[in-house]
MOPAC internal coordinates of N, CA, C and O (Angstrom, degrees):
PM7 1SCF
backbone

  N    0.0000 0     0.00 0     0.00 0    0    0    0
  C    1.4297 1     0.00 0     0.00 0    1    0    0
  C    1.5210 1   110.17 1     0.00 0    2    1    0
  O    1.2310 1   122.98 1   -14.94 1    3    2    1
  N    1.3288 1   111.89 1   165.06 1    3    2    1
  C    1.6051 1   112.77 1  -173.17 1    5    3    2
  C    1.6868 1    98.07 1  -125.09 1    6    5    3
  O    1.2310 1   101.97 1     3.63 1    7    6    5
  N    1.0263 1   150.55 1  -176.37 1    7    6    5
  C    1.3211 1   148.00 1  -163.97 1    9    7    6
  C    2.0003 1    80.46 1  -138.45 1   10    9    7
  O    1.2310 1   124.60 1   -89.89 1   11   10    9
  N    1.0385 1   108.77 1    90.11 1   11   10    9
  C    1.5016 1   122.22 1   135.37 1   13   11   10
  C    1.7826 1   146.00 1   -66.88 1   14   13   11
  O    1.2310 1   117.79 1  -104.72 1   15   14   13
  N    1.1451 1   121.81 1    75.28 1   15   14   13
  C    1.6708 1   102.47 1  -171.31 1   17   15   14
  C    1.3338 1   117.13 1   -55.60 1   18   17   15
  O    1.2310 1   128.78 1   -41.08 1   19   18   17
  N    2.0947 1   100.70 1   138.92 1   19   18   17
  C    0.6661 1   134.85 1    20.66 1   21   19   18
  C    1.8035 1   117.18 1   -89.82 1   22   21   19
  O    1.2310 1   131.49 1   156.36 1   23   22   21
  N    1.3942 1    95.43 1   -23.64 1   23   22   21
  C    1.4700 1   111.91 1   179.60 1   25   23   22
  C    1.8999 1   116.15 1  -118.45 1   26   25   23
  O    1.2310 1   130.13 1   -19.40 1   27   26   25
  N    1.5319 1    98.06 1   160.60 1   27   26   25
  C    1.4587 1   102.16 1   144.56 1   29   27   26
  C    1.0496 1   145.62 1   -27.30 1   30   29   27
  O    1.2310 1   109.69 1   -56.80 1   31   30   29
  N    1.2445 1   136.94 1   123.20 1   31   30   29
  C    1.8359 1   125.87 1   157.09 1   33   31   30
  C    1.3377 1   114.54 1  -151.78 1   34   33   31
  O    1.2310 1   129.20 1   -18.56 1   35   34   33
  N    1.4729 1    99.88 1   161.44 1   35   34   33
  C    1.5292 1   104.43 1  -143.32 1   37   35   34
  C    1.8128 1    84.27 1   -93.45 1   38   37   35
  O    1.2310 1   107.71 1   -46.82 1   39   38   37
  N    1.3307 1   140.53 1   133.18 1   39   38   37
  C    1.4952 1   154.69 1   130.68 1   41   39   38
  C    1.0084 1   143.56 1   -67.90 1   42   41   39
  O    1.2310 1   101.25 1    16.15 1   43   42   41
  N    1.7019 1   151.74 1  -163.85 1   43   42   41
  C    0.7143 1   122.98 1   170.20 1   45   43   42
  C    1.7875 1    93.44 1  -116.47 1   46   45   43
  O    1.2310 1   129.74 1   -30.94 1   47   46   45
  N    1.7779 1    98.82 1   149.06 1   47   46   45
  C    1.4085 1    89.85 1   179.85 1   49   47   46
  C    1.3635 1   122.26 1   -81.08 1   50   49   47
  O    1.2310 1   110.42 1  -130.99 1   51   50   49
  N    0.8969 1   135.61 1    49.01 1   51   50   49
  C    1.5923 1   140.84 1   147.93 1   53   51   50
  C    1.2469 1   116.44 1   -85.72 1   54   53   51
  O    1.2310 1   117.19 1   148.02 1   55   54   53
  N    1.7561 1   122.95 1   -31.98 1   55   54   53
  C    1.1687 1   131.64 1   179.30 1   57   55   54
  C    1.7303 1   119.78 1   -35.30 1   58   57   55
  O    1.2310 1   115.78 1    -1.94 1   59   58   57
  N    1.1632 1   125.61 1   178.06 1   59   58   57
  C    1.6100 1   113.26 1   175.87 1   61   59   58
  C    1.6027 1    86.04 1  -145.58 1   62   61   59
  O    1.2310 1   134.71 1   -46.01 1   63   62   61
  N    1.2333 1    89.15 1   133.99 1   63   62   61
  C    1.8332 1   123.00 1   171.06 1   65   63   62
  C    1.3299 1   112.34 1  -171.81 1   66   65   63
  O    1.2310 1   119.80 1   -10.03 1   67   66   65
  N    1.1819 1   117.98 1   169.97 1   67   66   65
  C    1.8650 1   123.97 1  -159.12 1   69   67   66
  C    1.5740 1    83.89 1   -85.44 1   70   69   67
  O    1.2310 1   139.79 1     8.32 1   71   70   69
  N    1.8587 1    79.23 1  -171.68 1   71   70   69
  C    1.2342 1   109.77 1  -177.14 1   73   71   70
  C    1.2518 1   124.68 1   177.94 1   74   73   71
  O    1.2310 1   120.94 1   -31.80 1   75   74   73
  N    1.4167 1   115.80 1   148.20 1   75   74   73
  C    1.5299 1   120.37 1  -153.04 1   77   75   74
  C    1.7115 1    84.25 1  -128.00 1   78   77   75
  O    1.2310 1   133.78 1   -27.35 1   79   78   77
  N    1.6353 1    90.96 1   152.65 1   79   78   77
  C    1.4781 1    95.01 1   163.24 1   81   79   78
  C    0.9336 1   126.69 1  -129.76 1   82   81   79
  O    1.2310 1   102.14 1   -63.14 1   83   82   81
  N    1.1803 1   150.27 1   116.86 1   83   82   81
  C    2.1935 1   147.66 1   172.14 1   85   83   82
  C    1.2371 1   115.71 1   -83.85 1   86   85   83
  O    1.2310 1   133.74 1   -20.91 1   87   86   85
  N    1.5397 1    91.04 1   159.09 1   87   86   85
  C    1.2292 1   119.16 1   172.27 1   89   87   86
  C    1.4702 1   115.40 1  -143.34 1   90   89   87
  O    1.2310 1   119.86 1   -26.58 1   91   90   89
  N    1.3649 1   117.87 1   153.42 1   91   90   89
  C    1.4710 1   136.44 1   154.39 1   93   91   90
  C    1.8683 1   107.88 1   -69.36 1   94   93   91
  O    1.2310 1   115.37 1   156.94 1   95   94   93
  N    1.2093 1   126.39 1   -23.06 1   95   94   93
  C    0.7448 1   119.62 1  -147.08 1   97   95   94
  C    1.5821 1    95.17 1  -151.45 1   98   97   95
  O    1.2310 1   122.48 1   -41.58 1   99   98   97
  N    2.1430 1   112.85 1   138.42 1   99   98   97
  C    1.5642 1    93.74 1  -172.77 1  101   99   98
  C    1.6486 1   122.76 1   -77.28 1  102  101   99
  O    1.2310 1   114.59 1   -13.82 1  103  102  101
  N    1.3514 1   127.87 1   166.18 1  103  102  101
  C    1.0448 1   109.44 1   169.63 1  105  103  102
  C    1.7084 1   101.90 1  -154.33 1  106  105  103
  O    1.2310 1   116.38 1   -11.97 1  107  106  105
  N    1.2605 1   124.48 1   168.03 1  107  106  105
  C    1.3385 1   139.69 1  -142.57 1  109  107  106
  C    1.6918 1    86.43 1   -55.33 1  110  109  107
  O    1.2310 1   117.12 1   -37.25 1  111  110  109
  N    1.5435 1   123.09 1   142.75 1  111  110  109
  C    1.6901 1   151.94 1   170.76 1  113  111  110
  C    1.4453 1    92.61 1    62.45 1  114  113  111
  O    1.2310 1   104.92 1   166.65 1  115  114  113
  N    1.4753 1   145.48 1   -13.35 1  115  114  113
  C    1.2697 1   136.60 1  -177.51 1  117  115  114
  C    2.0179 1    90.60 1   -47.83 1  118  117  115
  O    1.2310 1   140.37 1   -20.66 1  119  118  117
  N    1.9301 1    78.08 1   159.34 1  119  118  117
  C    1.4262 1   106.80 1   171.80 1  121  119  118
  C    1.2440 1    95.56 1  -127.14 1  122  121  119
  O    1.2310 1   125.78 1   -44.80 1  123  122  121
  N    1.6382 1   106.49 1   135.20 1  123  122  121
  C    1.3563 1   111.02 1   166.83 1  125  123  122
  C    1.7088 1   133.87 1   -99.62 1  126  125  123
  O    1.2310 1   126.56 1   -64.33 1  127  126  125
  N    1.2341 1   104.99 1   115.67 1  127  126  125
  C    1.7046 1   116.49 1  -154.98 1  129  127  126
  C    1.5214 1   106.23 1   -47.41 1  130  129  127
  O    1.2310 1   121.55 1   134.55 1  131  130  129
  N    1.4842 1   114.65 1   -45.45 1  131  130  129
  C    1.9564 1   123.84 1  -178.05 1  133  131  130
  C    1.9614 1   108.00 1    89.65 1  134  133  131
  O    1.2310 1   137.11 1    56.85 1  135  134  133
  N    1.1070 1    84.46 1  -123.15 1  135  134  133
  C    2.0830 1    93.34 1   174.76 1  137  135  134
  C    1.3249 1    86.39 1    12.00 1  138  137  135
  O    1.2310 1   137.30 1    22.22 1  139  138  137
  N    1.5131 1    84.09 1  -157.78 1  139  138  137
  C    1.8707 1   118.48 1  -160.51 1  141  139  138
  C    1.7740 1   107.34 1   -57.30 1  142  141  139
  O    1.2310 1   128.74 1   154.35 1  143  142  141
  N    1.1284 1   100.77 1   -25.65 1  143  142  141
  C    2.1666 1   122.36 1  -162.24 1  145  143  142
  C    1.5430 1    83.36 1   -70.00 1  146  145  143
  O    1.2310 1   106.97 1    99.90 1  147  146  145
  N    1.4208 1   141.87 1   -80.10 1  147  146  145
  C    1.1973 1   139.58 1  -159.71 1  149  147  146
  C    1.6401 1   109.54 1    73.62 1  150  149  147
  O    1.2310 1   114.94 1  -151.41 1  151  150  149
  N    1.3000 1   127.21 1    28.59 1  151  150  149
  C    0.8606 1   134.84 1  -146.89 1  153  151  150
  C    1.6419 1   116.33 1  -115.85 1  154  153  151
  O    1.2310 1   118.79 1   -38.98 1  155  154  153
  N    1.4489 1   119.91 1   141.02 1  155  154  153
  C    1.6443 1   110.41 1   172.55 1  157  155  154
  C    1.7587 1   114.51 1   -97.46 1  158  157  155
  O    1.2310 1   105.18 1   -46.57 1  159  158  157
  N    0.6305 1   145.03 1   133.43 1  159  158  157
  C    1.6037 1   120.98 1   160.80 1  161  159  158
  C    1.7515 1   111.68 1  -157.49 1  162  161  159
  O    1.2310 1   119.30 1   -36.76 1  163  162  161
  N    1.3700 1   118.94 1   143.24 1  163  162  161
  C    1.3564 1   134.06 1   179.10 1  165  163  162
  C    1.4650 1   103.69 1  -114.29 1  166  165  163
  O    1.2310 1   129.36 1    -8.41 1  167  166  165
  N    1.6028 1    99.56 1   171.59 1  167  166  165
  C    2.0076 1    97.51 1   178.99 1  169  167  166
  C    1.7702 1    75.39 1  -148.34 1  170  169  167
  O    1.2310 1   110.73 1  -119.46 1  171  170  169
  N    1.4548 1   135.03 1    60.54 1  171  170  169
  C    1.1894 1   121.25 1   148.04 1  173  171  170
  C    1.4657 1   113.16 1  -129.40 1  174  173  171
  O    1.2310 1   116.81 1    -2.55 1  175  174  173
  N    1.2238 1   123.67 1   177.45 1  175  174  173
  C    1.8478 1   126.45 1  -174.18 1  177  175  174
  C    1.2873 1    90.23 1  -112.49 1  178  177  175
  O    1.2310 1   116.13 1    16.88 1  179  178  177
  N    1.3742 1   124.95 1  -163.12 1  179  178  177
  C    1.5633 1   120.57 1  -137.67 1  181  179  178
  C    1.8608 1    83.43 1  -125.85 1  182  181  179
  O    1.2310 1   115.93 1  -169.49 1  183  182  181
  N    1.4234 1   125.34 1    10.51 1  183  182  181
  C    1.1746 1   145.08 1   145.51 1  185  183  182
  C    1.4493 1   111.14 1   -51.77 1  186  185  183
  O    1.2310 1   117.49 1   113.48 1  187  186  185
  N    1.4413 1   122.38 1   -66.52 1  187  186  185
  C    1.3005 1   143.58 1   174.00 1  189  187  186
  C    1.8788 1    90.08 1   111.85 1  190  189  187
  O    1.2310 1   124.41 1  -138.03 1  191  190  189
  N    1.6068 1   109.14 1    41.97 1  191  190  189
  C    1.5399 1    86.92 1   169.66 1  193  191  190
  C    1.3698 1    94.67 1  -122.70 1  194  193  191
  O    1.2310 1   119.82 1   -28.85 1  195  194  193
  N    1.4961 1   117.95 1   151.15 1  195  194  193
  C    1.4542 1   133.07 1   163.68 1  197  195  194
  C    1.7303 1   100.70 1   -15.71 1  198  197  195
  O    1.2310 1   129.60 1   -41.54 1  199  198  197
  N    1.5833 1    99.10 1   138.46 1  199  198  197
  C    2.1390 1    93.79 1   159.03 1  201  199  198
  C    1.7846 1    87.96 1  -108.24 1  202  201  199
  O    1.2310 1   128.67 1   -68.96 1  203  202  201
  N    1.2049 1   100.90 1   111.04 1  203  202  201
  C    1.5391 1   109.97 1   177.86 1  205  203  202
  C    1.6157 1   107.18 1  -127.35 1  206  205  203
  O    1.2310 1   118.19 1   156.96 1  207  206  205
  N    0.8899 1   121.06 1   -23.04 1  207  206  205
  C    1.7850 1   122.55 1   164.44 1  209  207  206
  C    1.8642 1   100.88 1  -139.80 1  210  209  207
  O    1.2310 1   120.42 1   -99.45 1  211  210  209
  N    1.1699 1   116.80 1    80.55 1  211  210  209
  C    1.4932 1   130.28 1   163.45 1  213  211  210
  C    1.4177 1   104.17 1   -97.84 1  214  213  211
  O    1.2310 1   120.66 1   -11.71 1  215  214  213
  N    1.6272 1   116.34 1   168.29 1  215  214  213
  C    1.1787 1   133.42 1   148.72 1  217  215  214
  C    1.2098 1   125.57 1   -88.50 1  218  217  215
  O    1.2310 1   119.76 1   -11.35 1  219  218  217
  N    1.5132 1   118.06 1   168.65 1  219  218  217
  C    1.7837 1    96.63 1   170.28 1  221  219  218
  C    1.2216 1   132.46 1   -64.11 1  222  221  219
  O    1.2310 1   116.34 1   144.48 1  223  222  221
  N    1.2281 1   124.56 1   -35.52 1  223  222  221
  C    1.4607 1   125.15 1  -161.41 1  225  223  222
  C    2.0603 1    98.25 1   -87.04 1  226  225  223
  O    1.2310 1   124.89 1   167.78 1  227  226  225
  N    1.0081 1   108.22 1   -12.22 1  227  226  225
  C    1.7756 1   115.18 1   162.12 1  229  227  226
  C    0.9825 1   113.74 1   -69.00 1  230  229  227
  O    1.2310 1   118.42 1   132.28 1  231  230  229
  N    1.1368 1   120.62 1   -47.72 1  231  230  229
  C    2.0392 1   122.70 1  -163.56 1  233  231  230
  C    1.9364 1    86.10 1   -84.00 1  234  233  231
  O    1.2310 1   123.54 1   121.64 1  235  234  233
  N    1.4362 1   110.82 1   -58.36 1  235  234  233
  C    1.6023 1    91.59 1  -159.60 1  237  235  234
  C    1.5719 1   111.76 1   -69.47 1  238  237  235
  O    1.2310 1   118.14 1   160.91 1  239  238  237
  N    1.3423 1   121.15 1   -19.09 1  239  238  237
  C    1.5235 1   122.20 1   161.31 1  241  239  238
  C    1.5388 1   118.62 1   -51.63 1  242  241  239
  O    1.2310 1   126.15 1   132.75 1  243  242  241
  N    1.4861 1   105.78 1   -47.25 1  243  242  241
  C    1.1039 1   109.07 1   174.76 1  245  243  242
  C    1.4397 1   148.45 1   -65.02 1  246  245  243
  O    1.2310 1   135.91 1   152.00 1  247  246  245
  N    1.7791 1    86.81 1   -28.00 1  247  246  245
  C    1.5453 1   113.44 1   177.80 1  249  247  246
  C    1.5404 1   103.20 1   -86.98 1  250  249  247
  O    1.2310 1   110.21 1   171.47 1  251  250  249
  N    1.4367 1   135.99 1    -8.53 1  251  250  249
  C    1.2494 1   152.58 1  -175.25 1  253  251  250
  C    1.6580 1   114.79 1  -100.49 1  254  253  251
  O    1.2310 1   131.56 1   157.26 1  255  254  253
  N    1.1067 1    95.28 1   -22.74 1  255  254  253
  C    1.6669 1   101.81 1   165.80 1  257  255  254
  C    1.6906 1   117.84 1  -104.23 1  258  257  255
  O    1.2310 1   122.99 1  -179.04 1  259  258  257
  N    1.5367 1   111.88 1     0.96 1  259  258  257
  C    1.3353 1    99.83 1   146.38 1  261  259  258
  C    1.5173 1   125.56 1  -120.38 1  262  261  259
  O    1.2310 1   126.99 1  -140.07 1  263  262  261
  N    1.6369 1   104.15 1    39.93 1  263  262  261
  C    1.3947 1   118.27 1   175.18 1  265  263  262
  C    1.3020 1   100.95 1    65.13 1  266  265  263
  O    1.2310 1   117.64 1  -121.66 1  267  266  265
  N    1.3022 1   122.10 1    58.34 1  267  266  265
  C    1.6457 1   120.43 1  -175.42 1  269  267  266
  C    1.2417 1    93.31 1  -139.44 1  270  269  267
  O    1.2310 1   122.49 1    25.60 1  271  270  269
  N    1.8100 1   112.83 1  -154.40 1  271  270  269
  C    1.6691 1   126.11 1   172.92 1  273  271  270
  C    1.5794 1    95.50 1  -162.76 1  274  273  271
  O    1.2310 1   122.35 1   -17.39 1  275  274  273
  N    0.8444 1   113.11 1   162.61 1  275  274  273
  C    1.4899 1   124.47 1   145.31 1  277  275  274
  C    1.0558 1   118.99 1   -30.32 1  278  277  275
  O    1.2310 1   120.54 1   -41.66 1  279  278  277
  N    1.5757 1   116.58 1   138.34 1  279  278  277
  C    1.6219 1   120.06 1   171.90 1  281  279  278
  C    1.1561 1   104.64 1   -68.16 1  282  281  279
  O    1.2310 1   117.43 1    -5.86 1  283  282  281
  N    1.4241 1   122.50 1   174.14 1  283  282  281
  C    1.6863 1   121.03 1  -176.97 1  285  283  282
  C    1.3455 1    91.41 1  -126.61 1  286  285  283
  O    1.2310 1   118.29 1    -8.73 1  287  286  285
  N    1.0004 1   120.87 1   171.27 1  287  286  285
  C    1.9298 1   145.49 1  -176.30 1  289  287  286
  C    1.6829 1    97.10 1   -50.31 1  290  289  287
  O    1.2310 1   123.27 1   151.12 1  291  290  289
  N    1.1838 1   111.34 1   -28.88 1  291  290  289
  C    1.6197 1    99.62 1  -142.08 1  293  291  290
  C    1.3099 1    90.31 1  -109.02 1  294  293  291
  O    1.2310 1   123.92 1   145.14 1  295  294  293
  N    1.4702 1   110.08 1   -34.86 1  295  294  293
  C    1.4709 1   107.12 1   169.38 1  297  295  294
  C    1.8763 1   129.10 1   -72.19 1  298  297  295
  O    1.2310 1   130.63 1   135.53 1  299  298  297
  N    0.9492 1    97.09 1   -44.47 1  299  298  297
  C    1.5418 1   120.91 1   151.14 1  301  299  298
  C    1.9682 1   107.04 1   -46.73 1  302  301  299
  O    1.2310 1   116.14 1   137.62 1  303  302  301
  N    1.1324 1   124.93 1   -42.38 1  303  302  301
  C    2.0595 1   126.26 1  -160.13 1  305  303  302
  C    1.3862 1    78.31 1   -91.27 1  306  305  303
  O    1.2310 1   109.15 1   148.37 1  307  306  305
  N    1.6119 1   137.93 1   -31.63 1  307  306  305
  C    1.5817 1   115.59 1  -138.39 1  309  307  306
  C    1.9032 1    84.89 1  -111.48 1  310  309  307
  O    1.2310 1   118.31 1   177.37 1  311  310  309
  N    1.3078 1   120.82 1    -2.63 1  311  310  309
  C    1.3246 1   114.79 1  -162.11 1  313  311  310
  C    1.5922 1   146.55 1    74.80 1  314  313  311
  O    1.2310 1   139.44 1  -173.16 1  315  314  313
  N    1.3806 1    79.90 1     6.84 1  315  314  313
  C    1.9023 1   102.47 1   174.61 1  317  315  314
  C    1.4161 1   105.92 1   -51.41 1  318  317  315
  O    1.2310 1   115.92 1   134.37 1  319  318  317
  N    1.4725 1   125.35 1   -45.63 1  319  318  317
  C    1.4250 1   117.19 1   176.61 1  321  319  318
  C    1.6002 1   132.97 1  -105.70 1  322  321  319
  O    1.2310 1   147.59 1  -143.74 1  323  322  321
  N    1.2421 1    63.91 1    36.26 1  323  322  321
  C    1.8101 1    83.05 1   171.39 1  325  323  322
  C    1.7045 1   135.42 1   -58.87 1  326  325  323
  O    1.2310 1   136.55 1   137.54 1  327  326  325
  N    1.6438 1    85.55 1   -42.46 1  327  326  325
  C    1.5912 1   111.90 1   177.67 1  329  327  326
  C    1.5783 1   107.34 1   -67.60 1  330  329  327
  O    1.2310 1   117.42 1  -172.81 1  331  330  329
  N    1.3493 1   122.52 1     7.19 1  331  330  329
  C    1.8059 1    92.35 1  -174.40 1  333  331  330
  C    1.5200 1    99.33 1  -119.73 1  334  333  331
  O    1.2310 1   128.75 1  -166.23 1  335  334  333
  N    1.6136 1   100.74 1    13.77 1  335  334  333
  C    1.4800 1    94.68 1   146.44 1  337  335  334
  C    1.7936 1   100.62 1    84.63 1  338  337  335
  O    1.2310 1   129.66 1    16.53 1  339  338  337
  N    1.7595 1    98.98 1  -163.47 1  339  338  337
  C    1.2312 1    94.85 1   167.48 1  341  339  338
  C    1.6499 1   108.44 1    84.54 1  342  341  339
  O    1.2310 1   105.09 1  -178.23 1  343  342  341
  N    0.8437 1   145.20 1     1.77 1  343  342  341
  C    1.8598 1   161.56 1   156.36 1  345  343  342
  C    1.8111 1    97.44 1    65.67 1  346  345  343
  O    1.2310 1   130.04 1  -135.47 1  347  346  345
  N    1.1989 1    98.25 1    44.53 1  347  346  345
  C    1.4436 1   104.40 1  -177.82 1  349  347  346
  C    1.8572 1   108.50 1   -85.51 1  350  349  347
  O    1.2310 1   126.84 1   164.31 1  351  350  349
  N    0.9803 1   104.46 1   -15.69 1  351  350  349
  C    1.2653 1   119.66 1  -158.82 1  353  351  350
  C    1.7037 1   125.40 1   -54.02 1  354  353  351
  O    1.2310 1   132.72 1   168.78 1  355  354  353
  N    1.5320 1    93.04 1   -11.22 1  355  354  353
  C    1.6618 1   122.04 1  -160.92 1  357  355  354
  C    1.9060 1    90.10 1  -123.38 1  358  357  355
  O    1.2310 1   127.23 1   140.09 1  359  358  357
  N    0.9900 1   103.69 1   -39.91 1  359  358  357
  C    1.8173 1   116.22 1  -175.89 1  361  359  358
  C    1.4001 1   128.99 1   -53.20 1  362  361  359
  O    1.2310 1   107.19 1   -61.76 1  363  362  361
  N    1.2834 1   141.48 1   118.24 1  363  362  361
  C    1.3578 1   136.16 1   154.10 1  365  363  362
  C    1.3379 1   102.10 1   -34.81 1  366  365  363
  O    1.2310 1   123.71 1   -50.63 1  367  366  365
  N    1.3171 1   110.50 1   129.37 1  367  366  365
  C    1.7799 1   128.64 1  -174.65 1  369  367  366
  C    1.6687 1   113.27 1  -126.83 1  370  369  367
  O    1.2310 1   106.88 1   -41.81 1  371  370  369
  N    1.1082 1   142.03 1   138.19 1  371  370  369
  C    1.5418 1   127.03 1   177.41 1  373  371  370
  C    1.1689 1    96.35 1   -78.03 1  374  373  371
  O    1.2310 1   121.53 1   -12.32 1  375  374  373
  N    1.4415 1   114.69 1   167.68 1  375  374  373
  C    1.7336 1   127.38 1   179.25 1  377  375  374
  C    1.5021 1    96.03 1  -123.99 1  378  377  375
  O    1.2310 1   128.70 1   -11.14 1  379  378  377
  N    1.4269 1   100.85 1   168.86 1  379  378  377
  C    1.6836 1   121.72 1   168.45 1  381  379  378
  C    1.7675 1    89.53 1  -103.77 1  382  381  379
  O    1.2310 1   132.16 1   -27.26 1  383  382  381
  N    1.5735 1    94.13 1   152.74 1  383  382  381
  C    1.5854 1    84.74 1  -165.21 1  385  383  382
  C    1.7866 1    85.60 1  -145.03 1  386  385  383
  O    1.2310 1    98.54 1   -17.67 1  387  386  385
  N    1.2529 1   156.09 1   162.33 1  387  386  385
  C    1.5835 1   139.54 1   164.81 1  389  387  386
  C    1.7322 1   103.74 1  -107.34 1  390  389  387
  O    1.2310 1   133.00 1  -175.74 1  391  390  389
  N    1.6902 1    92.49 1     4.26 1  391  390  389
  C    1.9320 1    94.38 1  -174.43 1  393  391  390
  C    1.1777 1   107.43 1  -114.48 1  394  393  391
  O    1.2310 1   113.12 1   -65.15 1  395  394  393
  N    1.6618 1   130.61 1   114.85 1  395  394  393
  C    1.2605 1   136.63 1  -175.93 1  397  395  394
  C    1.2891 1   117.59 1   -91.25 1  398  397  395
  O    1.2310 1   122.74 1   -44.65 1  399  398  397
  N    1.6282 1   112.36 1   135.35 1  399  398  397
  C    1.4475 1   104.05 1   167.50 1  401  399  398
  C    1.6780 1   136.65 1   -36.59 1  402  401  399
  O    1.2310 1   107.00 1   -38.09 1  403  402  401
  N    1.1288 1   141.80 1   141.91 1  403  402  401
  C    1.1218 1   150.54 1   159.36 1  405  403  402
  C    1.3380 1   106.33 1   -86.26 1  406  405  403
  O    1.2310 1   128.47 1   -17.47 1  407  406  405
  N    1.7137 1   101.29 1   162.53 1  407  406  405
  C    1.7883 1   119.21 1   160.78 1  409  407  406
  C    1.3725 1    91.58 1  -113.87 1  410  409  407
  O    1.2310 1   103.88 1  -152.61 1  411  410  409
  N    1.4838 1   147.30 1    27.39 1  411  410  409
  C    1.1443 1   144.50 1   161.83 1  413  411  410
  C    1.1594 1   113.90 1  -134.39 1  414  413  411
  O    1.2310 1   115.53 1   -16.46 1  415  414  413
  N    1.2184 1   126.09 1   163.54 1  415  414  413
  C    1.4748 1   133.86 1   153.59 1  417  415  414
  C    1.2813 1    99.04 1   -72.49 1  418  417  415
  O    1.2310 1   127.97 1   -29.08 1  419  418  417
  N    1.3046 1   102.27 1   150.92 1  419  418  417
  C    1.9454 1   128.53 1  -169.32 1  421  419  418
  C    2.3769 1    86.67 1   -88.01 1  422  421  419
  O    1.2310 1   125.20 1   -28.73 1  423  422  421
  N    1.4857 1   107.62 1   151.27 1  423  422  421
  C    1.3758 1   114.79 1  -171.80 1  425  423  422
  C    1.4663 1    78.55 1   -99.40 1  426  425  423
  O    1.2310 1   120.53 1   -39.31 1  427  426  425
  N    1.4132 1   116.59 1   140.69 1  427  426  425
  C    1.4223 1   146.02 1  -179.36 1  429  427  426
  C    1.8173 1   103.67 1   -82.82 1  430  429  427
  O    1.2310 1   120.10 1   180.00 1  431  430  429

């Protein structure tokens, strides 16, 4: 998924839009958010350049090689990853999401 305002939508991951990455836990150039977020997160690749036009499988590789994930919607809507900078702030961003697209509708 990509973080579209006002909502989510699902793309295709080849597309290019940024991306932030979190953590519970710190890990190498993370910034740590503090307040209510408790949160770590960076928006660079192991380059040290901005991910400002990535694909998906770049940002979550990337966010996976510093023991991180993708920001999620909520962390991303509430401003937890705000701190890692990067002028993403205005930007379509990919999310970490634990709910995968279907080619079906889900049975009720």
């Amino acid at each position: 998924q990509c973080t579209i305002v006002p909502s989510p939508k699902n793309v295709p991951s080849t597309e290019l839009f940024g991306a932030r990455c979190c953590s519970e836990t710190p890990f190498a150039g993370a910034v740590f958010t503090g307040g209510s977020c408790n949160l770590y997160s960076y928006a660079r690749d192991a380059s040290d350049v901005c991910m400002t036009d990535v694909n998906y499988n770049y940002a979550k590789t990337t966010c996976e090689s510093y023991g991180a994930r993708l920001c999620t919607v909520e962390e991303n809507s509430n401003n937890c990853s705000k701190a890692s900078r990067c002028g993403l702030n205005s930007e379509q961003i990919w999310v970490w999401s634990d709910i995968l697209p279907t080619n079906k509708p889900s049975a009720l």
